[in-house]
C-alpha positions in Angstrom: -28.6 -7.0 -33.9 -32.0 -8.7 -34.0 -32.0 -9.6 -30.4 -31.5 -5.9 -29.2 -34.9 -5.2 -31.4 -37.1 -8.1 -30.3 -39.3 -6.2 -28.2 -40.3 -3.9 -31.0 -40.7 -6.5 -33.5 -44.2 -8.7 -33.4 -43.5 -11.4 -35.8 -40.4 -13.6 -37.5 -40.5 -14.6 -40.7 -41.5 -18.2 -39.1 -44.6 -16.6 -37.2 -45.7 -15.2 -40.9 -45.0 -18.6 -42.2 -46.9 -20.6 -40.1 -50.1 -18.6 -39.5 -53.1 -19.7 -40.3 -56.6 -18.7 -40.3 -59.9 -19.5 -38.8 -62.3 -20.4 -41.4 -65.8 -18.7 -41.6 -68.6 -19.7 -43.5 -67.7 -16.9 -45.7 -63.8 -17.4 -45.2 -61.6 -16.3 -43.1 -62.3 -14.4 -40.2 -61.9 -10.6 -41.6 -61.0 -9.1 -38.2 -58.4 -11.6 -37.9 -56.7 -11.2 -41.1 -57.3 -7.6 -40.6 -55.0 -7.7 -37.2 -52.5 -10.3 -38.7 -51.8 -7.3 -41.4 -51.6 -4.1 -38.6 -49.1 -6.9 -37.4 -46.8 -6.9 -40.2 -47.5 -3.5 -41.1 -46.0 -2.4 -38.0 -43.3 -4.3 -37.8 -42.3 -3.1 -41.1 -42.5 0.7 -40.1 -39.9 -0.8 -37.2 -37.7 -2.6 -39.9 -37.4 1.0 -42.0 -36.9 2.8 -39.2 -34.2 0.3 -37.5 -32.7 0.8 -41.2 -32.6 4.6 -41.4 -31.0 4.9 -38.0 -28.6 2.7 -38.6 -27.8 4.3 -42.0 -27.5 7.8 -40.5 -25.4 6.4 -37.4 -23.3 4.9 -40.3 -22.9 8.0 -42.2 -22.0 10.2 -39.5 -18.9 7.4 -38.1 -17.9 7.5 -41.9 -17.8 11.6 -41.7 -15.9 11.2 -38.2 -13.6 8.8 -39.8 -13.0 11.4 -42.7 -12.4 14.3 -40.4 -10.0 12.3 -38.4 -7.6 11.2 -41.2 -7.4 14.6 -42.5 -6.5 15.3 -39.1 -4.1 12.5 -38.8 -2.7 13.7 -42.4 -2.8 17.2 -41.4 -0.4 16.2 -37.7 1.7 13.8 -40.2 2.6 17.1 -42.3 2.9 19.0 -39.7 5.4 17.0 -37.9 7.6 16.5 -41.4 7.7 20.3 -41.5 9.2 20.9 -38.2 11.7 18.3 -38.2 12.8 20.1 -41.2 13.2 23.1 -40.0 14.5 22.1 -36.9 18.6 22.9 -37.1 21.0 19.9 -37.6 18.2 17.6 -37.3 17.6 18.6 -33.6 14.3 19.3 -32.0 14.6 21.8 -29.4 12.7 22.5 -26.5 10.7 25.7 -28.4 10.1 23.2 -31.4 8.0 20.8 -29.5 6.2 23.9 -28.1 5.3 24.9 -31.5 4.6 21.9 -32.8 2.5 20.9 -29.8 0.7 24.3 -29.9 -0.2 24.3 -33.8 -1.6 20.4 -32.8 -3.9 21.9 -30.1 -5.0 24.4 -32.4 -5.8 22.6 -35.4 -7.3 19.6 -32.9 -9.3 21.5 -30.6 -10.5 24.1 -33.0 -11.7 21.8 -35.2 -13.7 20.3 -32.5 -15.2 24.0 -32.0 -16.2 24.6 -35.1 -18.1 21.3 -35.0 -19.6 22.3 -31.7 -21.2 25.2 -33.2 
């Protein structure tokens, strides 16, 4: 996951580890310091935003997953109550029409109402 962000991302937690400053002969080299931070700043902005996309690409698959079983659960019922209706336990021709037809509906107008 890393790897697909390394262009983004300036420094690993190594590069924070091992930097060092030059020494003034007041201290270190403000400027320096000053661009080592805008460093880590930024690549923190990166890191939260990497975060929230992944958390809203995580909710919406867990709101697709929901939608989908109560699909599946919704087909699943559907099925049960034709085959009980069906006479002598045999599924005519019409049946499957019906069934297939009450599927479409409930599958594709779903998948309108989320279009809209």
């Amino acid at each position: 996951m890393i790897i697909m962000y390394q262009n983004k991302i300036k420094l690993m937690p190594q590069d924070i580890l091992e930097k060092s400053f030059k020494i003034d002969t007041r201290g270190y080299r403000l400027k320096e310091v000053d661009q080592f931070l805008d460093d880590i700043i930024g690549d923190y902005e990166q890191f939260l935003e990497i975060i929230n996309n992944l958390e809203k690409e995580k909710a919406d698959l867990l709101a697709e997953i929901m939608q989908l079983k109560q699909e599946l659960r919704n087909s699943k019922l559907s099925v049960e109550v034709a085959s009980n209706n069906s006479s002598n336990g045999e599924v005519t021709n019409v049946d499957v029409m019906r069934r297939l037809s009450q599927l479409e509906k409930m599958v594709y107008g779903s998948r309108k109402n989320d279009d809209e």
